[in-house]
C-alpha positions as CSV (number, residue, x, y, z in Angstrom):
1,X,-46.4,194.5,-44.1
2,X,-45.9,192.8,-40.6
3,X,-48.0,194.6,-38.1
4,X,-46.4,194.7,-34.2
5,X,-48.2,195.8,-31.3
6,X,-46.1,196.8,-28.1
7,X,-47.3,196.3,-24.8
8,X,-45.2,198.7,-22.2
9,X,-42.5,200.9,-24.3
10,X,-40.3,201.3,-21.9
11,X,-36.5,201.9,-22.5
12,X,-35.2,198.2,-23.6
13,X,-38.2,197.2,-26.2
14,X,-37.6,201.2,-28.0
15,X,-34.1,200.0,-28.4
16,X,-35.0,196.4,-29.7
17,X,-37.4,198.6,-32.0
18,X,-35.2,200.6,-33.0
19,X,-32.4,197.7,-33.9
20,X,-35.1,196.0,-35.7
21,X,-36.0,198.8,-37.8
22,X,-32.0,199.0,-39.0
23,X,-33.0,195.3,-41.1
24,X,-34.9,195.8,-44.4
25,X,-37.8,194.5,-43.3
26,X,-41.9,195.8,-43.4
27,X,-42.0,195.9,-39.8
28,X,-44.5,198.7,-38.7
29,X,-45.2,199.5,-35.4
30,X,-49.6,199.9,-35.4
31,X,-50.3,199.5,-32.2
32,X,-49.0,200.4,-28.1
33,X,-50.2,199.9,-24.9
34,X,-49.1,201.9,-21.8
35,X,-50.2,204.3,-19.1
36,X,-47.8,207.1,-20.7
37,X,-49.0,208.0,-24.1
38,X,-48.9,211.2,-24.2
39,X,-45.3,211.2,-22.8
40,X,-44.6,208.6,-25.6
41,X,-46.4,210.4,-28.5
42,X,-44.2,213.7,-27.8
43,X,-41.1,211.4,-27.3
44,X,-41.2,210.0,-31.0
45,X,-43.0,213.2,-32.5
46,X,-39.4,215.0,-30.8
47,X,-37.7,211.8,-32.9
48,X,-39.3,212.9,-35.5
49,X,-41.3,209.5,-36.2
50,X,-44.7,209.8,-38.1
51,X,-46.8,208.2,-35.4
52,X,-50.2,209.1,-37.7
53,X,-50.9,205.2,-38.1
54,X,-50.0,204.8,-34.3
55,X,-53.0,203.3,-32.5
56,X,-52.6,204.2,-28.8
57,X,-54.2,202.2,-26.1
58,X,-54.2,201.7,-22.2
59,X,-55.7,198.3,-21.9
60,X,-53.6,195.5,-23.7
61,X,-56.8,193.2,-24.0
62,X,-58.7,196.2,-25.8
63,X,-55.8,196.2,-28.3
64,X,-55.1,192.6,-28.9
65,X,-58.9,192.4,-29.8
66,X,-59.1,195.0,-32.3
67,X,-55.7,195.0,-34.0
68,X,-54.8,192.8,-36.7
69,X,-51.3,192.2,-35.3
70,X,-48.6,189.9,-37.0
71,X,-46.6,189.8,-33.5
72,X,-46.3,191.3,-30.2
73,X,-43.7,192.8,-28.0
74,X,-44.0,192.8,-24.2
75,X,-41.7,195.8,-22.5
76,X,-43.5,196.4,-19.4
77,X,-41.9,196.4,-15.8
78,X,-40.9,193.0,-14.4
79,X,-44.2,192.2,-12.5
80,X,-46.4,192.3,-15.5
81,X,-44.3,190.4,-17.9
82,X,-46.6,187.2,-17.0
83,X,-50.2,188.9,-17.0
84,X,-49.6,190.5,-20.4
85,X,-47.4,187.3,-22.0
86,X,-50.4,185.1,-21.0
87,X,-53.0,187.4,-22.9
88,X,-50.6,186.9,-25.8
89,X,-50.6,183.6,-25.8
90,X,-54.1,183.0,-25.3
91,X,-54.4,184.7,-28.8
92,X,-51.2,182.3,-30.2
93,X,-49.6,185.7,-31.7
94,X,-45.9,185.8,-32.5
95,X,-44.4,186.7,-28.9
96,X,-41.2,188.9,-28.4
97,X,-41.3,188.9,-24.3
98,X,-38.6,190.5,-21.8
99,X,-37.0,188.6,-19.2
100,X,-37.9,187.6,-16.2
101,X,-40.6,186.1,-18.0
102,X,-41.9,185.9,-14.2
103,X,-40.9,187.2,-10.8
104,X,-43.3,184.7,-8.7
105,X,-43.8,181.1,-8.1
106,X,-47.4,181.8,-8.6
107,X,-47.0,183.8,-12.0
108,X,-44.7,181.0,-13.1
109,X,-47.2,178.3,-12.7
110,X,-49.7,180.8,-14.5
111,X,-47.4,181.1,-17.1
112,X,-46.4,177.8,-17.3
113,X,-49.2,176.3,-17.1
114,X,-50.4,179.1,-20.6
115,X,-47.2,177.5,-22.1
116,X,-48.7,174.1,-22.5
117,X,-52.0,175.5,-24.4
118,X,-50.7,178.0,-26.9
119,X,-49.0,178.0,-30.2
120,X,-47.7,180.7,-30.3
121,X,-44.0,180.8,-31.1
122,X,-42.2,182.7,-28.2
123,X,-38.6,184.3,-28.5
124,X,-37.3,185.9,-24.7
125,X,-35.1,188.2,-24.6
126,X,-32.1,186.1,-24.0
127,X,-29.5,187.8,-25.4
128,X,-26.2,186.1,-24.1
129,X,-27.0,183.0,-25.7
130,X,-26.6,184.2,-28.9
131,X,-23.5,186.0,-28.8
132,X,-20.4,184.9,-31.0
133,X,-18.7,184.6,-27.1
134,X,-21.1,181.6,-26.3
135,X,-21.4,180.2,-30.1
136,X,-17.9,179.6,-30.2
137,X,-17.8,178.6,-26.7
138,X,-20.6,176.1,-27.8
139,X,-18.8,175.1,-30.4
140,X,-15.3,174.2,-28.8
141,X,-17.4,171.8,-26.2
142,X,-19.3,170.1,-28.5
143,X,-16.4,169.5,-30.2
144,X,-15.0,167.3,-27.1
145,X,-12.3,169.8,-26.9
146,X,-12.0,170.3,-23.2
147,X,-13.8,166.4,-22.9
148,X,-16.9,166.0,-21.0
149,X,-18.0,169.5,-18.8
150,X,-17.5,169.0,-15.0
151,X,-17.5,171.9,-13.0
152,X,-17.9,175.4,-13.8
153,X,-17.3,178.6,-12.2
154,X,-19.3,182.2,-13.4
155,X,-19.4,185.2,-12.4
156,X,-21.2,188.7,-13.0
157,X,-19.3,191.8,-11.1
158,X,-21.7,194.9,-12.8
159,X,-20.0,198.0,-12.8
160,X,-23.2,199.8,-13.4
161,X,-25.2,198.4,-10.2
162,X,-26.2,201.7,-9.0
163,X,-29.0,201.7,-11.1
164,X,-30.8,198.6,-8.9
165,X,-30.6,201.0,-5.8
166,X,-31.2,204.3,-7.5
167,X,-34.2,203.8,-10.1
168,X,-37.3,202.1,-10.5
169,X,-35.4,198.4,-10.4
170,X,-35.1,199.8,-6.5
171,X,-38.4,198.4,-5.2
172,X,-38.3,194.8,-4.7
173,X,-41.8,194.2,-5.1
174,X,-41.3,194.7,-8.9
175,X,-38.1,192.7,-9.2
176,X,-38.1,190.5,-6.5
177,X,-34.6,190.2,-6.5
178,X,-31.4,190.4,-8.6
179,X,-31.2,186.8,-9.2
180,X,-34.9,187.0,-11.5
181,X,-33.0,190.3,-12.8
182,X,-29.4,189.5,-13.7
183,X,-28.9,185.9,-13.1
184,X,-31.8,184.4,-15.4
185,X,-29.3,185.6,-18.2
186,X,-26.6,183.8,-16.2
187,X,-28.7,180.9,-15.7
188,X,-30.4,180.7,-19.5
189,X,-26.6,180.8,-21.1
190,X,-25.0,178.5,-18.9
191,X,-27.7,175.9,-18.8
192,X,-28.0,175.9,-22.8
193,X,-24.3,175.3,-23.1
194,X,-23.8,172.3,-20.9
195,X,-27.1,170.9,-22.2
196,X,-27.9,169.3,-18.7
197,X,-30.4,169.5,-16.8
198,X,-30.3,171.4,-13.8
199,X,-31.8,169.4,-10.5
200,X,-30.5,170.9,-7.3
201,X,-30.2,174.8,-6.7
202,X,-28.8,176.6,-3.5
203,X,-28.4,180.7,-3.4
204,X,-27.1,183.0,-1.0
205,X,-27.2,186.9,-0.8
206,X,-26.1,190.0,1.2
207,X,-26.7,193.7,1.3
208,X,-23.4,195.3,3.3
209,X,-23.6,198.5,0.5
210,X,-26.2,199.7,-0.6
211,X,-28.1,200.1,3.2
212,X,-27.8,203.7,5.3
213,X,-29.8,205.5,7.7
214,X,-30.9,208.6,5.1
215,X,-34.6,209.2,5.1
216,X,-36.7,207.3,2.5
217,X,-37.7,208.8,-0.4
218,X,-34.3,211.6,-0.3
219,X,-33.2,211.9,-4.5
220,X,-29.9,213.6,-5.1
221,X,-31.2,216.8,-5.6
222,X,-32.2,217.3,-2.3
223,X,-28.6,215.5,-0.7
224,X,-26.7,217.5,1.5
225,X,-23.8,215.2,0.7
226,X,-23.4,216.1,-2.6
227,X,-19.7,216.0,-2.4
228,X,-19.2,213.6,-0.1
229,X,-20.9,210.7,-1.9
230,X,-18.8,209.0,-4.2
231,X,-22.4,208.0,-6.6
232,X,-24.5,211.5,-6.1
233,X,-23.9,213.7,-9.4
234,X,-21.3,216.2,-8.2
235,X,-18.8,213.2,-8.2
236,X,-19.5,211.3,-11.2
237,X,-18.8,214.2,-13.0
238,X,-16.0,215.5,-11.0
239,X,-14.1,212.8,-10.0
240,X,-15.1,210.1,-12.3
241,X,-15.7,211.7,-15.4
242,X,-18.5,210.1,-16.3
243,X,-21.1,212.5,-17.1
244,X,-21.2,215.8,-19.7
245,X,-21.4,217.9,-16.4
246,X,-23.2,218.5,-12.9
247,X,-26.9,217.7,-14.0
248,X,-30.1,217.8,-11.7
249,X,-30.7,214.8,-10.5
250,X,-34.2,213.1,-9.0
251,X,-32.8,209.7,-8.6
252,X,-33.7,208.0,-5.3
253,X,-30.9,207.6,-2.8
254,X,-29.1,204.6,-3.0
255,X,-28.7,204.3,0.6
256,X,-31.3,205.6,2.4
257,X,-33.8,203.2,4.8
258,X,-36.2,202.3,1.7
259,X,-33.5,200.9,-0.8
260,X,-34.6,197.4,-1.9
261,X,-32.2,194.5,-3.7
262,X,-29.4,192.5,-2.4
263,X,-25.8,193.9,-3.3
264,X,-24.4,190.2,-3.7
265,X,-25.4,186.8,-4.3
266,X,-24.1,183.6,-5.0
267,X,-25.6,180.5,-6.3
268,X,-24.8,176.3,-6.8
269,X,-26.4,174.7,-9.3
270,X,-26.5,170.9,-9.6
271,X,-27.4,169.3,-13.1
272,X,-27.9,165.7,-13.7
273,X,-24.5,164.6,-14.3
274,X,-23.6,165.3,-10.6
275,X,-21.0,168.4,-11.2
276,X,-22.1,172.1,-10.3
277,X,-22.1,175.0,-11.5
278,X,-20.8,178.3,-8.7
279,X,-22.4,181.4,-10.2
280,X,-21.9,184.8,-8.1
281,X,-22.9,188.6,-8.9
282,X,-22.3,191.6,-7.1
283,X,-23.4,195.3,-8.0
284,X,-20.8,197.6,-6.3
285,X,-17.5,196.8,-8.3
286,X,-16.8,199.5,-10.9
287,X,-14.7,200.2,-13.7
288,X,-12.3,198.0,-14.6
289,X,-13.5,195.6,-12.3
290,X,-16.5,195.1,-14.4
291,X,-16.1,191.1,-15.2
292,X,-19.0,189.1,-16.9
293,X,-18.3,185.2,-18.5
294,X,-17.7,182.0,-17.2
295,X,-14.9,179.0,-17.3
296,X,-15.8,175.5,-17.5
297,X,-13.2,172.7,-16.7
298,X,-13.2,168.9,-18.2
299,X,-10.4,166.4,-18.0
300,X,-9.0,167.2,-21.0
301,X,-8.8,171.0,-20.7
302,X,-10.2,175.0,-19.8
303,X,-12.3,177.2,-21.6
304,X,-12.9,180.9,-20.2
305,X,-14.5,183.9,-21.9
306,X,-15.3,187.3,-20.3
307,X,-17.7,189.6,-22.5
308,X,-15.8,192.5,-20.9
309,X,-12.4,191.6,-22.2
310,X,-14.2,190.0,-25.8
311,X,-11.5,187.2,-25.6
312,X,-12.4,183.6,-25.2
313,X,-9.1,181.3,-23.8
314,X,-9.1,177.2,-24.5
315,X,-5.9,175.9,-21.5
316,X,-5.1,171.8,-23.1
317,X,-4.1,170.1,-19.8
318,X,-2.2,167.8,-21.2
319,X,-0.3,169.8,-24.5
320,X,2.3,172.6,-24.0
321,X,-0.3,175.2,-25.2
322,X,-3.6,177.4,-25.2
323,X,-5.7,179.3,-27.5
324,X,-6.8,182.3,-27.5
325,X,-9.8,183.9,-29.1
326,X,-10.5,187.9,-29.6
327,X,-13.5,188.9,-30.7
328,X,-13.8,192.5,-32.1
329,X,-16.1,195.3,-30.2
330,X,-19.4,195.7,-31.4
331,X,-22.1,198.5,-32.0
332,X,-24.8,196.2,-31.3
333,X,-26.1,195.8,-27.7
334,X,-25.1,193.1,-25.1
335,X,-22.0,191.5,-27.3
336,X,-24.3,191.5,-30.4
337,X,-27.2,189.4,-29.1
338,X,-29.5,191.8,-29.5
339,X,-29.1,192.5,-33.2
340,X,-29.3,187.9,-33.6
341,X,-32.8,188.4,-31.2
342,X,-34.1,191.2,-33.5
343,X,-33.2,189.0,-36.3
344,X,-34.7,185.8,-35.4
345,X,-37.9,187.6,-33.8
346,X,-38.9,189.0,-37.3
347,X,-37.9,185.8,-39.1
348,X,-40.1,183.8,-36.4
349,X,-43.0,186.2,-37.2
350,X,-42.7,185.6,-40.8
351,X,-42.7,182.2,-40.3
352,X,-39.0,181.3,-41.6
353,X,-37.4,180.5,-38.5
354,X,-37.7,178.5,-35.2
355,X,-36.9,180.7,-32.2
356,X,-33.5,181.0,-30.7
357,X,-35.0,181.4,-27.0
358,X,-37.7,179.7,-27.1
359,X,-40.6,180.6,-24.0
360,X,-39.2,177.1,-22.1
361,X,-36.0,178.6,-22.0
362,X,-37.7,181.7,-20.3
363,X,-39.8,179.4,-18.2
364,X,-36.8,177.2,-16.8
365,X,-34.2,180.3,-15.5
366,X,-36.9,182.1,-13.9
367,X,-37.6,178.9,-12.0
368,X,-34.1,178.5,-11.3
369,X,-33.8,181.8,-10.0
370,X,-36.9,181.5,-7.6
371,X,-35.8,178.5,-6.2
372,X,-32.2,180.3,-5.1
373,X,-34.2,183.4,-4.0
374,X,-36.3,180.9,-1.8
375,X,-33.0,178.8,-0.8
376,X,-31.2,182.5,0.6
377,X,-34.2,183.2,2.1
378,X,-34.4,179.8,3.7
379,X,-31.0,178.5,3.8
380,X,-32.2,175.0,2.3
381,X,-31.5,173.4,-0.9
382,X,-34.0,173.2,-3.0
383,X,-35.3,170.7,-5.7
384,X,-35.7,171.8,-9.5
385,X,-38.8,169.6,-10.2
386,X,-38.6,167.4,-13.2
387,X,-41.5,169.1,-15.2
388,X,-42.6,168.3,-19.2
389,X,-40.9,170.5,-21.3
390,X,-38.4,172.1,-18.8
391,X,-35.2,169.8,-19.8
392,X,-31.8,170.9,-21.0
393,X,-32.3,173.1,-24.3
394,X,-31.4,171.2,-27.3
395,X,-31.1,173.6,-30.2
396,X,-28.0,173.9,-32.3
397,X,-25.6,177.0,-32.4
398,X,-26.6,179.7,-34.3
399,X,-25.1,178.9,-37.7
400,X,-22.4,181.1,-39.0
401,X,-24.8,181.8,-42.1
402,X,-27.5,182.7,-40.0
403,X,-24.8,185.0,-38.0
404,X,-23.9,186.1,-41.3
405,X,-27.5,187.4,-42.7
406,X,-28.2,189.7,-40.2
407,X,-25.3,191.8,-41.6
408,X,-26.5,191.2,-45.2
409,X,-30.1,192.3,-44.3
410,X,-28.6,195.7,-42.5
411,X,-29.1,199.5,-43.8
């Protein structure tokens, strides 16, 4: 049996625990740190999980040092992910760690700096990278399809961005921005299908939305604007349909004086080769505005996907035709990645495969996305230093049989 500690169950890691446990595998969870135990142990008692070989701890060192783990899973907010990841790796334990894998320049260099003492084996939560969307993409380029990459245009419009405004994500001192918190997916994908490395970064960013006069700290349930605000309960029920019914709500207000995070931002990115990459993300479309993927452009011809539409378009510049791609919906979180990262993060702890995102993947989109957060604040460009171990990630696409396991291995 392989035995996984958790440090911070929050939302995301339950339901990477929860995929994991659909594989036939002897994953047990043993172990979990976190400040909200008891709130935990009713949560999976109401589940109706047997939590009797459940050790619960508050201090991560204190369980690291008395479990015999296998692996470890780090869910905690944002701020922490370094701290904790660094403990981990001290102890050169399988490592299953969320993204940002850090939200300061100082953290990074910490964490860095841990990268180039440890063995353990590191798989972050990169998602995107995986999906059949960007294996396919990968494919087609490597293929010389569209000829050499030189200029690309991505974008992310998030048609659920109310949640940076109205939840925990709201306070800035544990994001620090929506680059570290949406774009490092952005970056991570993008950067491991040109295979380039990026050199040159410069960001920009607004907040025209979600800003207002209402008094810090008002939640919904204390709004006397109930039915005049398009986001407050009343109306994503009423008008939107969106919800089972009118519920309580003790969300913050998204526009009241204390709301934190830009609402838009926008990015160039510079690789080695001398083209550039134009990334921007918003958080107020909605709907069917919602718009996640990327083109890239070479002399030969156009490749475009969008996760939101699942299709993935090749334009031949010079032949009377296209192709199109359609992939079909799935059950598994972000366009399947997360059932390939549950996958590969029990293989890696078993010692049968190599990580898909390995930690210098982590390591070089959260630099990528500090340096834009400092070039918005600033206004300069800013220099990606050339640093061991940081280059353009060379792994090959997932295979098709790898793909093709997880399925096999399923309940």
């Amino acid at each position: 049996m392989k035995k996984i500690g958790i440090i911070g169950y929050g939302g995301r890691i339950v339901a990477m625990v929860r995929q994991m446990k659909q594989f036939k595998t002897d994953l047990a969870i043993v172990a979990i740190t976190d400040l909200r135990n008891d709130e935990i142990r009713a949560q999976m008692k109401k589940d109706g999980q047997d939590i009797t070989a459940i050790r619960f701890y508050t201090d991560a060192g204190r369980m690291l040092d008395r479990e015999d783990l296998d692996g470890v899973m780090i869910g905690t907010r944002c701020s922490l992910h370094t701290r904790y990841a660094c403990q981990v790796l001290k102890r050169n334990l399988p490592l299953f760690l969320e993204k940002p894998v850090s939200t300061t320049l100082a953290d990074w260099k910490t964490l860095y700096a841990a990268s180039k003492t440890t063995r353990s084996p590191v798989v972050v939560s990169f998602p995107l990278r995986v999906t059949a969307h960007v294996q396919q993409a990968v494919d087609i380029l490597r293929r010389g399809e569209i000829g050499k990459v030189h200029h690309v245009q991505a974008w992310n419009n998030v048609p659920y961005g109310a949640c940076y405004y109205r939840d925990w994500y709201r306070d800035e001192k544990v994001t620090q921005g929506l680059f570290l918190q949406k774009a490092t997916h952005d970056f991570d994908y993008l950067t491991y299908m040109l295979g380039f490395k990026p050199v040159r970064v410069a960001g920009m960013t607004a907040k025209l939305v979600y800003k207002g006069n209402r008094k810090a700290g008002l939640r919904c349930d204390d709004c006397a604007l109930s039915e005049e605000c398009p986001e407050s309960p009343f109306n994503t029920y009423y008008r939107l349909g969106q919800t089972e019914g009118v519920k309580p709500s003790n969300r913050e207000c998204g526009f009241a004086k204390d709301t934190g995070n830009e609402d838009s931002g926008s990015a160039l990115v510079e690789y080695e080769t001398g083209m550039h990459v134009s990334y921007s993300q918003n958080f107020f479309a909605r709907r069917g505005a919602g718009a996640r993927g990327a083109r890239f452009f070479g002399y030969k011809g156009t490749l475009e996907f969008d996760w939101y539409t699942n299709e993935l378009k090749v334009f031949y510049h010079h032949l009377p035709r296209s192709v199109v791609y359609k992939f079909e919906p799935t059950r598994f979180g972000h366009g399947g990645g997360d059932a390939v990262l549950c996958w590969n993060f029990l293989q890696v702890v078993a010692g049968r495969e190599a990580s898909v995102a390995p930690l210098r993947t982590g390591l070089l989109s959260a630099l990528m996305c500090l340096k834009a957060k400092e070039s918005a604040e600033t206004g300069a460009f800013l220099e990606i230093p050339d640093l061991p171990g940081l280059g353009p990630d060379d792994s090959r696409p997932v295979s098709r049989v790898y793909k093709n396991a997880i399925f096999k291995h399923l309940e």
